[in-house]
C-alpha positions as a Markdown table, in Angstrom:
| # | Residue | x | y | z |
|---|---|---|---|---|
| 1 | Unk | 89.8 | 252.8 | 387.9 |
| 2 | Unk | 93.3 | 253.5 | 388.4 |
| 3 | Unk | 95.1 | 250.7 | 385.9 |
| 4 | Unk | 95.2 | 253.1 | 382.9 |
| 5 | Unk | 98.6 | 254.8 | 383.6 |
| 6 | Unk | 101.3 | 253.6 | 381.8 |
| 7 | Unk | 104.6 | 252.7 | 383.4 |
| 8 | Unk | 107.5 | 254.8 | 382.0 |
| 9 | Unk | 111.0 | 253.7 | 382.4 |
| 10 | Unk | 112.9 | 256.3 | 384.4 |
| 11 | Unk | 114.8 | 258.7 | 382.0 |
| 12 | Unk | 119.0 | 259.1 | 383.3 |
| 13 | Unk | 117.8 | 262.4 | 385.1 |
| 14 | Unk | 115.5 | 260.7 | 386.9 |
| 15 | Unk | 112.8 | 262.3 | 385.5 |
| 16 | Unk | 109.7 | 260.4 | 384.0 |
| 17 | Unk | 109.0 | 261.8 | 380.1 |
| 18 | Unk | 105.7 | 263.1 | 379.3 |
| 19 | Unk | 102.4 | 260.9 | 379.3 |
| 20 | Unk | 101.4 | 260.4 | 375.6 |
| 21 | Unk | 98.6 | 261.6 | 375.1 |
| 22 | Unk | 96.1 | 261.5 | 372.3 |
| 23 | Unk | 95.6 | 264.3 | 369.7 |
| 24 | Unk | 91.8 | 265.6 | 369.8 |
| 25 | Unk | 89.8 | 267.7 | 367.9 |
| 26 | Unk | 86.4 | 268.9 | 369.5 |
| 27 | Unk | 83.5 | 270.5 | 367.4 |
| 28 | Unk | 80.9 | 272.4 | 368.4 |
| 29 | Unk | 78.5 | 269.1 | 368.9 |
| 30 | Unk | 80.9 | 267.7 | 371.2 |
| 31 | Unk | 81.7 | 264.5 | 369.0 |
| 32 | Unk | 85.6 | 263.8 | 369.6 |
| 33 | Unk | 87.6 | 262.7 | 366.9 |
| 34 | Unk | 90.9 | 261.7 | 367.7 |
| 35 | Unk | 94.0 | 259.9 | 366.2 |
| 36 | Unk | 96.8 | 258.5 | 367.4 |
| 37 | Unk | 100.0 | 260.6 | 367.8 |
| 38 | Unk | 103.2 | 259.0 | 366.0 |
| 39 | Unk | 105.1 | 260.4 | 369.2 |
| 40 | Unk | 102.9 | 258.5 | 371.8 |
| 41 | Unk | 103.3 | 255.3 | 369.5 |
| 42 | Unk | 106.6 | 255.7 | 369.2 |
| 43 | Unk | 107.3 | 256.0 | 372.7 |
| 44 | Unk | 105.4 | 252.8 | 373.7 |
| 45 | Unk | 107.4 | 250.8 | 371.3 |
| 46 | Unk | 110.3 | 252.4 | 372.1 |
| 47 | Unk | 109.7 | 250.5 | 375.8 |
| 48 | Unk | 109.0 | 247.3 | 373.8 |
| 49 | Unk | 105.2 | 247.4 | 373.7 |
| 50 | Unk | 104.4 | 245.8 | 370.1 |
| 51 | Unk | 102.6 | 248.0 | 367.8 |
| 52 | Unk | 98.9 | 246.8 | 368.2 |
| 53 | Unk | 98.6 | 247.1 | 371.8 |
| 54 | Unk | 100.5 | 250.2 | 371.7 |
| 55 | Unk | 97.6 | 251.5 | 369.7 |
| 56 | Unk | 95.1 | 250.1 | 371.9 |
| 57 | Unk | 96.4 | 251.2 | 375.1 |
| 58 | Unk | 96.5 | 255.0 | 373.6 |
| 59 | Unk | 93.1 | 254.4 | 371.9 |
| 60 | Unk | 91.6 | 253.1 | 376.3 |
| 61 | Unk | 93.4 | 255.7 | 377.5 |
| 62 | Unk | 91.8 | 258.4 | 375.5 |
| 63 | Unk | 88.2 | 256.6 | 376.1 |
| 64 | Unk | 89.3 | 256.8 | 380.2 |
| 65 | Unk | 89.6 | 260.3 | 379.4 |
| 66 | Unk | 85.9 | 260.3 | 378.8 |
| 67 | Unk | 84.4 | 257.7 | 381.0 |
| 68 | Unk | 85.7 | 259.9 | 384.1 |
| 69 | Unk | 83.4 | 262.0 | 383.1 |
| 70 | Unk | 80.3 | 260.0 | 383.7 |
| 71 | Unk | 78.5 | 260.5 | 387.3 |
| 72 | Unk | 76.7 | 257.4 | 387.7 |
| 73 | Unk | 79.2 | 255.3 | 389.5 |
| 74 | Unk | 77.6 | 252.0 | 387.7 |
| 75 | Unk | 77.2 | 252.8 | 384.7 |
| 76 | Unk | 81.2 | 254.5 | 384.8 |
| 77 | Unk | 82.0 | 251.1 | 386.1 |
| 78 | Unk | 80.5 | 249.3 | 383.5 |
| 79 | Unk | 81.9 | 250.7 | 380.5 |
| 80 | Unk | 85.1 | 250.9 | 381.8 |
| 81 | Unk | 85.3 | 247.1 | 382.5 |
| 82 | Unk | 83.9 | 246.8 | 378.9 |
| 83 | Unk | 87.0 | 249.0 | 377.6 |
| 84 | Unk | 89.6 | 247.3 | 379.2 |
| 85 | Unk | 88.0 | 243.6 | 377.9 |
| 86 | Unk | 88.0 | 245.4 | 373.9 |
| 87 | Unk | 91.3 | 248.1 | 374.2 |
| 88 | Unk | 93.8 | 245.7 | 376.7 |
């Protein structure tokens, strides 16, 4: 879908920091279970991005992750549109 990049604000050598990321722990029946990294969080409020949509836009950008992986272009579509509407 494209809109789930995060702007970064350019760093004084000109290079953009590292997209925060969530940490993730896979087990062997693929159930994820993730939680938020203080150093993503931290970074998005550093920018001014208030605490609970900092943790929202980490938590839709984990579930993006996922959704990419889904084949069936309507379905993809779908839940991404219901992400957004809960997580931004």
């Amino acid at each position: 879908m494209g809109c789930r990049t995060i702007p970064a604000v350019a760093a004084p050598s000109r290079q953009r920091p590292p997209r925060p990321e969530l940490a993730r722990l896979t087990g062997s029946t693929r159930a994820t279970i993730g939680q938020i990294d203080a150093t993503a969080l931290f970074y998005l409020k550093s920018r001014g991005i208030e605490n609970g949509l900092a943790r929202r836009l980490l938590t839709y950008a984990f579930a993006a992750d996922v959704l990419e992986t889904i084949e069936v272009d309507e379905i993809r579509e779908s839940l991404e549109r219901m992400s957004l509407e809960r997580f931004v």
